[in-house]
C-alpha positions as CSV (number, residue, x, y, z in Angstrom):
1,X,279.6,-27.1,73.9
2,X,277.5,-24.8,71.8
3,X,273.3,-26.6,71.1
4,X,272.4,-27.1,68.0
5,X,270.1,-23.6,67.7
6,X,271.9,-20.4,68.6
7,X,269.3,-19.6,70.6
8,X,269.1,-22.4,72.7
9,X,272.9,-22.1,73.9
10,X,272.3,-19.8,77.0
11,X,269.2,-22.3,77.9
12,X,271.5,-25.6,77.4
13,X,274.4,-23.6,79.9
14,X,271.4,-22.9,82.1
15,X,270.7,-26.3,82.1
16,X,274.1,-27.5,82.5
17,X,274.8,-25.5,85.4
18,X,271.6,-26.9,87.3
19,X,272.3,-30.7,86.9
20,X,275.9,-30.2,87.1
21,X,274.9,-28.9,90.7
22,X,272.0,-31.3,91.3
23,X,274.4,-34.1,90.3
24,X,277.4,-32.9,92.8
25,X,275.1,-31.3,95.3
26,X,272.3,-33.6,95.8
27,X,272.5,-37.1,93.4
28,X,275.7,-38.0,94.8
29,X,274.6,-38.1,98.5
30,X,271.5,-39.8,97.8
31,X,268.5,-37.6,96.2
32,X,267.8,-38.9,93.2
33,X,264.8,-36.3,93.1
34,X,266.1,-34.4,89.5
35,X,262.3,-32.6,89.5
36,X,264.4,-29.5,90.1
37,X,266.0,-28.7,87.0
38,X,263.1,-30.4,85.3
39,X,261.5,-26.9,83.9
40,X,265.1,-25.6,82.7
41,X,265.2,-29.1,81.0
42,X,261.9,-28.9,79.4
43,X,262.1,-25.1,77.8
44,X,265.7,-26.4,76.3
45,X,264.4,-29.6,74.8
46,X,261.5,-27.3,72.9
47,X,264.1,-25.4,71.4
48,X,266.3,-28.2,70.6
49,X,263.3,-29.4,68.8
50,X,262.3,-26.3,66.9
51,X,265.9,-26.2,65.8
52,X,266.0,-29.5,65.0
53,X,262.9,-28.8,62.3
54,X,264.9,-25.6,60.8
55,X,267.4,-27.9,60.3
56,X,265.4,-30.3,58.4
57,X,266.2,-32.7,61.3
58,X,263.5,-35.8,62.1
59,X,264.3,-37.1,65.3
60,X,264.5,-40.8,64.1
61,X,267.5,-39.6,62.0
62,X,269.4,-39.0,65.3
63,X,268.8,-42.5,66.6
64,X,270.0,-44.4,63.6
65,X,273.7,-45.6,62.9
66,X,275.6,-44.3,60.0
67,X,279.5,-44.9,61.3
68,X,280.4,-47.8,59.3
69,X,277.7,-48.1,56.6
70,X,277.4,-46.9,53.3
71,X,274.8,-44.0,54.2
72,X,278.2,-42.6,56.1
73,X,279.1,-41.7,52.8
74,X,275.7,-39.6,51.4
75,X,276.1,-36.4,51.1
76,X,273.3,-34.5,53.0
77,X,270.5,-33.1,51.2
78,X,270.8,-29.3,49.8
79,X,268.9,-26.8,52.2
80,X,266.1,-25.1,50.9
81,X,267.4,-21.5,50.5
């Protein structure tokens, strides 16, 4: 699966690949130490976030509920062109 900014695909893969192994490798016999894909984590959540702003995105949007409720029905906003 593709982030949501182009360029932070290759650093969510990066990512990825490091917990997938810290999970398999080390979390599942007992280290729960995850400090070692912490840095791969935290360049990839700042460019989650600065794509989230070019998308006009506040993070509080991403925590509500809209399955089920009338706002599941608004149309987004236009983008600023």
């Amino acid at each position: 699966m593709n982030s949501i900014g182009e360029n932070c695909t290759q650093l969510k893969k990066d990512y990825d690949n490091c917990f997938n192994n810290w999970f398999s490798d080390r979390f599942l016999k007992g280290d729960t130490d995850d400090s070692l894909c912490a840095p791969l984590f935290k360049v990839y959540q700042q460019c989650v976030k600065e794509a989230m702003k070019q998308h006009q995105i506040e993070f509080k949007e991403i925590e509500n509920d809209y399955l089920g409720t009338k706002d599941e029905e608004k149309k987004p906003p236009p983008k600023d062109s």
